[in-house]
C-alpha positions as CSV (number, residue, x, y, z in Angstrom):
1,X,-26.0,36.6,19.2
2,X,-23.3,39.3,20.1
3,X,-21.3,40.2,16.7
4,X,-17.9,42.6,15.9
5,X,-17.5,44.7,13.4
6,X,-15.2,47.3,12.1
7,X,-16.6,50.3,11.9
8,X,-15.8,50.7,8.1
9,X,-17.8,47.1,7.5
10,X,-21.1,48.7,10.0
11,X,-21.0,52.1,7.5
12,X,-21.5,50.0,4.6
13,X,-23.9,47.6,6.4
14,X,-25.9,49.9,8.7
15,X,-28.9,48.9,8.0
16,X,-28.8,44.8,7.3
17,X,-27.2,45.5,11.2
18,X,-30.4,47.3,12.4
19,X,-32.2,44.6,10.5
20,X,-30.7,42.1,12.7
21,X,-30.7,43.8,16.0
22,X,-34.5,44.8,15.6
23,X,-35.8,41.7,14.3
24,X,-33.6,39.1,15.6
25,X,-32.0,40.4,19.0
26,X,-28.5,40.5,17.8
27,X,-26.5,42.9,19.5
28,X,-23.0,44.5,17.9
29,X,-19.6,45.3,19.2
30,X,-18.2,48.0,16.5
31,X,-14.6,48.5,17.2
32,X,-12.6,51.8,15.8
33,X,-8.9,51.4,15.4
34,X,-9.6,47.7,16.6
35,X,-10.7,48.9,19.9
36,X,-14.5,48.5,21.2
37,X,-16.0,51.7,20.8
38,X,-20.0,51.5,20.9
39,X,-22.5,48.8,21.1
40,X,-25.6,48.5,19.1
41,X,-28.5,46.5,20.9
42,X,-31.8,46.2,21.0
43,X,-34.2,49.2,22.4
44,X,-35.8,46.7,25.3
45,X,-32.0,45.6,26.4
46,X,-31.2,49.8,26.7
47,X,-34.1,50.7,28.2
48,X,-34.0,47.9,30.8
49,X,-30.6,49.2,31.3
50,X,-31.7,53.0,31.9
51,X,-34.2,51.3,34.5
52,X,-32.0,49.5,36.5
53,X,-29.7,52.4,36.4
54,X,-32.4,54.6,37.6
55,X,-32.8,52.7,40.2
56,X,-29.5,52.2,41.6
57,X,-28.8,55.9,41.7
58,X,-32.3,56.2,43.6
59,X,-30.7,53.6,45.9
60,X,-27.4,55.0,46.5
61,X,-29.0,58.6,47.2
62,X,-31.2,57.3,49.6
63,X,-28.6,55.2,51.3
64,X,-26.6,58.9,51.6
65,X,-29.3,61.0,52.6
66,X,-30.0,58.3,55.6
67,X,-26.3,58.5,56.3
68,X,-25.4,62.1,55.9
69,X,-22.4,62.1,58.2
70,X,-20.6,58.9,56.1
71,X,-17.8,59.4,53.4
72,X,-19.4,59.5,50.0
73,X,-16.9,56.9,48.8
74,X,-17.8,54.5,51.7
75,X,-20.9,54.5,50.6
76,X,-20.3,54.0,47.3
77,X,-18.4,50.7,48.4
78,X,-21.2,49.3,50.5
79,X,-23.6,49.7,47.9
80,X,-21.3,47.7,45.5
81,X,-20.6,45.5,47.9
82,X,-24.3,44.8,48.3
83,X,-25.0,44.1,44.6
84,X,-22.1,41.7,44.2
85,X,-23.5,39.9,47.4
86,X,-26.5,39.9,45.7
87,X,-25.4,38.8,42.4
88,X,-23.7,35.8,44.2
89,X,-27.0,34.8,45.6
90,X,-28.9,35.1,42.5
91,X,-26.4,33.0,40.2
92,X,-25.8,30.0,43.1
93,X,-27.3,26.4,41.9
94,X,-30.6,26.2,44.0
């Protein structure tokens, strides 16, 4: 379940919100000045996202290093281009 809180409310609850992220897969929105300002989530959901991260910058550096005359920025395109193709695919009713 993804919660928000105010950042006053996640000081004074810090650690019923670790609690619940830990143990129960809750994530947290804390806001400052009623504006999102960090997430807290749990450590499998972050270091899934520093994988696939990982690997995207692997992907987009290989994709310019086999293209070294192409515009950075075109590049950068295609590649996004290719995940929301593939995205689409993914997320279509079999």
């Amino acid at each position: 379940m993804e919660k928000t809180i105010g950042v006053t409310k996640a000081r004074d609850r810090f650690r019923s919100i670790v609690d619940e992220v830990q143990f129960r897969g809750d994530k947290y929105v804390i806001n400052r000045h009623g504006k999102p300002a960090v997430a807290v989530v749990p450590v499998d959901i972050y270091e899934n996202w520093k994988k696939q991260r990982s690997r995207l910058l692997a992907l987009i550096n290989e994709v310019q290093a086999a293209n070294p005359e192409a515009n950075p920025d075109e590049v950068m395109q295609d590649v996004l281009d290719a995940q929301q193709t593939t995205r689409k695919q993914i997320n279509q009713p079999g």
